[in-house]
C-alpha positions as CSV (number, residue, x, y, z in Angstrom):
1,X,49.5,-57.6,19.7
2,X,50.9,-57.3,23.2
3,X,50.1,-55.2,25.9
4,X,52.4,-54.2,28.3
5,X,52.0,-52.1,31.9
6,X,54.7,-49.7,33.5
7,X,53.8,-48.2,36.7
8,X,55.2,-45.6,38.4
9,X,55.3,-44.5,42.0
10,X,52.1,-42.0,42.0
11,X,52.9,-38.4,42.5
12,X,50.5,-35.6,43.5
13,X,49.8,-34.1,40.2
14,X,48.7,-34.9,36.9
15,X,51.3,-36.8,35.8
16,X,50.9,-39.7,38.3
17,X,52.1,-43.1,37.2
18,X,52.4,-44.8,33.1
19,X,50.5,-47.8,31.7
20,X,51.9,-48.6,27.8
21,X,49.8,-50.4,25.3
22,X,52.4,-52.0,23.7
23,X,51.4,-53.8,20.5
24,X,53.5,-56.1,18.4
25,X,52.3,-58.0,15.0
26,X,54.3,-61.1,14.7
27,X,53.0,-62.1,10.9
28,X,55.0,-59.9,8.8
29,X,56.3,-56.9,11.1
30,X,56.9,-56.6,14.4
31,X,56.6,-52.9,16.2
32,X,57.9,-52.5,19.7
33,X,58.1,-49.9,22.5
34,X,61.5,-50.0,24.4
35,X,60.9,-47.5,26.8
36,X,58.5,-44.6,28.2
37,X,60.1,-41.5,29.6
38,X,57.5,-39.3,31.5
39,X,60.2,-37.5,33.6
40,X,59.4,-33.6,34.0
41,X,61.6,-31.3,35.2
42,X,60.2,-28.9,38.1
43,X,61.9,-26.3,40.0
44,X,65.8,-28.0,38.4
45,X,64.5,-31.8,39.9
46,X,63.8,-34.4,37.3
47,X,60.1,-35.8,38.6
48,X,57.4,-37.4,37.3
49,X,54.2,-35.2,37.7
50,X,53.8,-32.2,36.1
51,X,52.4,-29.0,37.7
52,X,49.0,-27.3,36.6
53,X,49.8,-24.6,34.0
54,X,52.8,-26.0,32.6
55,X,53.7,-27.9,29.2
56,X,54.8,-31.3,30.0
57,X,56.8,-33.8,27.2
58,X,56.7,-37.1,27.1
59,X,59.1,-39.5,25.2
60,X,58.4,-42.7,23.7
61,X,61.4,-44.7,21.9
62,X,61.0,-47.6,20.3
63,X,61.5,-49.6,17.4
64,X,59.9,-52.0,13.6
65,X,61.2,-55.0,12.5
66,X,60.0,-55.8,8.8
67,X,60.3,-58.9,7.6
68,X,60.4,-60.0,3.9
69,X,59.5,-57.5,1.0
70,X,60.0,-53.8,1.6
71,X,56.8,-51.9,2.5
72,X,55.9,-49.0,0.2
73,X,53.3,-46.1,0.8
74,X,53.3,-47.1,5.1
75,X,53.2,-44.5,8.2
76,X,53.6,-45.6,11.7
77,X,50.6,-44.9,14.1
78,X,50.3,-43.5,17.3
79,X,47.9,-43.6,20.0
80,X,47.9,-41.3,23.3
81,X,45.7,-41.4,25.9
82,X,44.9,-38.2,28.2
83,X,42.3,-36.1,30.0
84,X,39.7,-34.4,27.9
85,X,40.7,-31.5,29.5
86,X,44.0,-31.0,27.6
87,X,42.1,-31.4,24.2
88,X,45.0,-33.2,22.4
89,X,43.5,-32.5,19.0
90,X,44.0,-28.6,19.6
91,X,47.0,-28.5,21.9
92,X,49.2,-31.5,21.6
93,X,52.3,-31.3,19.4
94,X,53.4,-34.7,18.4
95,X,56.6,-35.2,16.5
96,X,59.1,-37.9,15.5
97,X,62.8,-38.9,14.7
98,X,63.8,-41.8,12.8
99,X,67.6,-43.5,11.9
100,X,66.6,-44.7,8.5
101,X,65.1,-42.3,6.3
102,X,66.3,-38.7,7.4
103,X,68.2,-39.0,10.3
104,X,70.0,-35.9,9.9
105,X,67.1,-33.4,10.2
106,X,66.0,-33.5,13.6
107,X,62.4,-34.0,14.9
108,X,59.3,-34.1,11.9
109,X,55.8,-33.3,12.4
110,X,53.5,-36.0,12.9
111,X,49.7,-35.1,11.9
112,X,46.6,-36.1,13.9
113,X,45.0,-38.7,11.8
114,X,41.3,-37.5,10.4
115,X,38.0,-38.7,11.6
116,X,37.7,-39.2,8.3
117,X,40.6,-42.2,8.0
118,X,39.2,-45.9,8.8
119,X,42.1,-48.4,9.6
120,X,40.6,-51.2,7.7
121,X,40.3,-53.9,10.5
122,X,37.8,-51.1,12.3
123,X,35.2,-50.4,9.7
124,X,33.1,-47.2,11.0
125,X,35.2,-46.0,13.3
126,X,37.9,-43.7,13.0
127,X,41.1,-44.6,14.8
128,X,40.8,-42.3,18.3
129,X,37.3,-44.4,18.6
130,X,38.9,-47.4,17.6
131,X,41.1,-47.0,20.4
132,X,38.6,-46.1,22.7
133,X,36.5,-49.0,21.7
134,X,39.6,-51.4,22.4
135,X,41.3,-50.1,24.9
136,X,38.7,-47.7,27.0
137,X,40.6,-45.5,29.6
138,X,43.0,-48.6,30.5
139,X,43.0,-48.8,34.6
140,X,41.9,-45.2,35.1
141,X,39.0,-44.3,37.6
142,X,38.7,-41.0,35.7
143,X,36.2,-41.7,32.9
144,X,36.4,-38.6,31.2
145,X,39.4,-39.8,28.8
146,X,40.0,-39.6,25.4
147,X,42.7,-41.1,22.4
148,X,44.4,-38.8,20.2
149,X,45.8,-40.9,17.0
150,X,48.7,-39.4,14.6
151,X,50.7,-40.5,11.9
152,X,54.0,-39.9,10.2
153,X,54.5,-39.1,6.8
154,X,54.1,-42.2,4.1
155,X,57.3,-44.3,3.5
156,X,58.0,-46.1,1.0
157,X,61.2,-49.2,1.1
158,X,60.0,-49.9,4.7
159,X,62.4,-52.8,5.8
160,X,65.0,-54.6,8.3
161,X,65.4,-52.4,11.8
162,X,64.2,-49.1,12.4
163,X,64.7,-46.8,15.6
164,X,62.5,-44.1,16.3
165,X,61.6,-41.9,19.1
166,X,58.4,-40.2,19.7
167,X,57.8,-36.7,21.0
168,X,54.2,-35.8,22.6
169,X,54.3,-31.4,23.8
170,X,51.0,-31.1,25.5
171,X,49.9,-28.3,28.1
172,X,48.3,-29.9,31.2
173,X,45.7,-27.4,32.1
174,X,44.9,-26.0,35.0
175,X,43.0,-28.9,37.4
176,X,44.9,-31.0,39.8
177,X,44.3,-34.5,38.1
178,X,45.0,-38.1,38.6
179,X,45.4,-40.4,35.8
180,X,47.3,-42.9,33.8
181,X,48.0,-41.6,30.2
182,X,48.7,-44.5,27.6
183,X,50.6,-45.4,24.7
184,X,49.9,-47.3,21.6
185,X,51.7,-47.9,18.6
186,X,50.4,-49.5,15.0
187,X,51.0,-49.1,11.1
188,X,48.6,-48.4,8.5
189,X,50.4,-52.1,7.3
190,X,48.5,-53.5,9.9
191,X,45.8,-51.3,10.6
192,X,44.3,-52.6,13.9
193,X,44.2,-55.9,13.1
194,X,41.8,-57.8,15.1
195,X,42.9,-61.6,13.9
196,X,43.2,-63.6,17.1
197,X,46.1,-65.6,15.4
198,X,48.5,-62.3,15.8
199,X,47.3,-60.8,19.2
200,X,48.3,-61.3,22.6
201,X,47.1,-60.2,25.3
């Protein structure tokens, strides 16, 4: 796994600068985020805050390299951090395009992962706490932070290069906030894997 930061010059609300957990597992399948866009559009300027009471989106695009045997019965995994304030679990829409599979229909639905799903690397602990217990609230001063985790559908004849972008819709609420929303990305091939011999930090 690899972590990477991107700041951003901070702005004077909510949306004030971009750390992304990137993480990549070089044993059989490699996952990798090429690029964060957080720009919002206020008032016809392209910035990047968002103002209280509005919906902001965020983009993520990025990309899996499989190696070896096609994967069957996978879904990619993704983490977002925010306030508890926007409670992601009730107001976040998440969705997804891919080039692979159905490239022709436009953005899918990607599901918020139940409390009830283990990956199997974190026994006990759902995957939102399993980020939480990894990760924390990254570099933010503002404690009161929570993950969000979602998945795609399953796929099965997972192989070579796929592109895909992801899509987070998320009203900001009404409180003037500072903070550093993340982004993580996993499979359930991997699910968290915590062998020291394919992370880096």
């Amino acid at each position: 796994m690899k972590k990477k930061l991107i700041s951003l010059l901070q702005r004077k609300r909510h949306i004030v600068a971009l750390s992304t957990i990137l993480m990549t597992f070089i044993v059989m399948s490699c996952l990798f985020i090429d690029s964060v866009d957080i720009t919002q559009m206020i008032d016809g300027k392209a910035v990047n805050y968002a103002k209280a009471g509005t919906t902001a989106t965020f983009k993520m695009h990025g990309h899996i390299k499989v190696q070896g045997d096609p994967r069957n019965d996978k879904r990619l995994v993704f983490g977002f951090l925010a306030p508890k304030s926007w409670n992601l679990a009730q107001n976040a829409r998440v969705s997804y395009t891919e080039d692979t599979f159905d490239p022709n229909i436009g953005e899918q639905n990607m599901t918020l992962i139940p409390l009830t799903e283990q990956p199997s690397n974190k026994p006990g602990l759902s995957w939102s706490a399993a980020l939480m217990q990894e990760y924390g609230v990254g570099t933010n001063i503002l404690e009161d932070m929570e993950w969000a985790a979602y998945w795609t559908r399953p796929y099965n004849g997972v192989a070579d290069e796929i592109h895909f972008t992801i899509y987070v819709r998320v009203p900001v609420g009404n409180k003037n906030l500072r903070f550093k929303p993340s982004f993580f990305i996993n499979s359930t091939d991997d699910n968290f894997s915590t062998s020291a011999d394919a992370k880096e930090m």
